[in-house]
N, C-alpha and C positions, 0 to 999 in steps of 0.2 A: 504494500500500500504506500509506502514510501515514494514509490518513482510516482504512481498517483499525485502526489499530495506536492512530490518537488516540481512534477510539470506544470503543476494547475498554479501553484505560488514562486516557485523561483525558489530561489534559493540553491544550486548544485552542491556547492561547497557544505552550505552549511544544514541541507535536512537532515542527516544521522544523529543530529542535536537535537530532534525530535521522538527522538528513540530514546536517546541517552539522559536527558533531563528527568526524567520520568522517576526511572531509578537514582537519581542522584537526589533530587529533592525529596523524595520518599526515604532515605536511607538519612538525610540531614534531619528531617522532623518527626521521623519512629522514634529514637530512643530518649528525647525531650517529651512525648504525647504525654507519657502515663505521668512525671513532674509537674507536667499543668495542670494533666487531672485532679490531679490530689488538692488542685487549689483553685479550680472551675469546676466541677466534677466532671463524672464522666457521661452522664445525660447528654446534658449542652455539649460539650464535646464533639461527642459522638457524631450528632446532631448537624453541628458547626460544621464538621467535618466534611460529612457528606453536602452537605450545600458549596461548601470549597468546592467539590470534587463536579458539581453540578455546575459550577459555575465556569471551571476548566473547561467541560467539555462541551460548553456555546463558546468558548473563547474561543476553541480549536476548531468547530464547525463550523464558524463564522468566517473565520480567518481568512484576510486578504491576500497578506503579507509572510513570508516565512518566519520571519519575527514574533509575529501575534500567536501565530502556532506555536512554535517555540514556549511561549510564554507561559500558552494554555497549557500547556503539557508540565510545565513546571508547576500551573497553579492545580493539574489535578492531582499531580505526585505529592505535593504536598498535604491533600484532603484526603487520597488515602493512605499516605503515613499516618495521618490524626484513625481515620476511622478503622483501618484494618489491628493496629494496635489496639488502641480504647475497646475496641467491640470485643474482642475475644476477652479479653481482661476485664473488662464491666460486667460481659454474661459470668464470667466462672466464681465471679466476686459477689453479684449480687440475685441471681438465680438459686432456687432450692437443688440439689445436688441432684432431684427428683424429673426435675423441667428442664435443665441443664442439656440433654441432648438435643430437645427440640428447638431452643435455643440457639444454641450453636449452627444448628444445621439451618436455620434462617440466617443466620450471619454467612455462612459459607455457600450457601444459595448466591446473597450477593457480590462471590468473587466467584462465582461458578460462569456466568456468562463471560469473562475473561479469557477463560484456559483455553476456547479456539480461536483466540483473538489472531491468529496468525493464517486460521485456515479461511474463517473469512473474511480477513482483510485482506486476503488476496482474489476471494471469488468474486465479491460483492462489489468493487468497484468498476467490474464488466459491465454490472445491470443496473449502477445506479451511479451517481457521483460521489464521491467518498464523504462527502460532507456528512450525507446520509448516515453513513456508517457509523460516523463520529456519533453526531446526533445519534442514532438509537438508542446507544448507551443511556442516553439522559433519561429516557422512560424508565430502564430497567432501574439505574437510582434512585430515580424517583419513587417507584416502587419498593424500593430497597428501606428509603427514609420512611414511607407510609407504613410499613412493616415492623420498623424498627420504633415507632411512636406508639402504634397501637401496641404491642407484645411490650410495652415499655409501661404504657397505664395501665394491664391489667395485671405484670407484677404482684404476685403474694394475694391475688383476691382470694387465692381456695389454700393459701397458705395458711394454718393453725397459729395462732400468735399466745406465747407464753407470756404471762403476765411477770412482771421483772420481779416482783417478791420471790419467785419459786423459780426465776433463771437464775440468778443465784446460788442456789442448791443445787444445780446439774450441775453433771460432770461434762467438760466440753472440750471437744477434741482436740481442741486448741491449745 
């Protein structure tokens, strides 16, 4: 998708930095996410994050310029450093050990549309204009953040709540 995206914007020299940004901002703002959490939580976070990563990818499907793409690509590496980190770390933190799988596997749902991102960023630009491509993604986010809101207010509703006089007297794994 690469030569796509370098014929339709320019750039020869410099679209490999379209690839390459990605993981470099992702890789600068992973191991800071869970530090900030602890002092935004990880709600909002989480939250924040994916709208970063929403907001990368109209920067990139919009994009005139190699530049701008560039850019977008750096601002969505950055949104998913915050959310791929925060989300597995939030669910294992604050899900029942009980919910915990189906948890997770909504979290992994939304990097699941990722893993052929090579096979059809290569078919899909025959039949449509890459921009398209870009953009799809932004539904599945979308869905990702609606997912992640809902499963997020209903949290502990069918969870049993011990009353703190007699938490106390458990013994706790901890």
């Amino acid at each position: 998708m690469l030569a796509y995206i370098s014929a339709d914007l320019g750039g020869p020299t410099t679209y490999t930095w379209l690839a390459m940004v990605y993981p470099l901002a992702f890789a600068a703002v992973a191991p800071v996410a869970g530090a900030v959490s602890d002092f935004v939580g990880r709600r909002y976070l989480a939250l924040s994050g994916t709208a970063v990563v929403i907001t990368g990818l109209i920067v990139v499907g919009t994009a005139h310029r190699i530049e701008i793409g560039i850019a977008g690509m750096a601002i969505t590496g950055v949104g998913a450093g915050i959310t791929q980190t925060i989300s597995v770390a939030g669910i294992a933190e604050i899900v029942p050990a009980k919910h915990r799988g189906a948890y997770l596997g909504t979290v992994y749902m939304c990097f699941f549309p990722m893993a052929p991102a090579s096979a059809y960023g290569t078919v899909l630009p025959y039949f449509t204009d890459w921009s398209y491509v870009i953009l799809g993604n932004f539904d599945v986010e979308v869905g990702c953040m609606d997912s992640v809101i809902s499963r997020w207010t209903c949290i502990g509703s069918d969870v049993p709540r011990i009353p703190s006089s007699t938490a106390s007297q458990l013994d706790r794994p901890w």
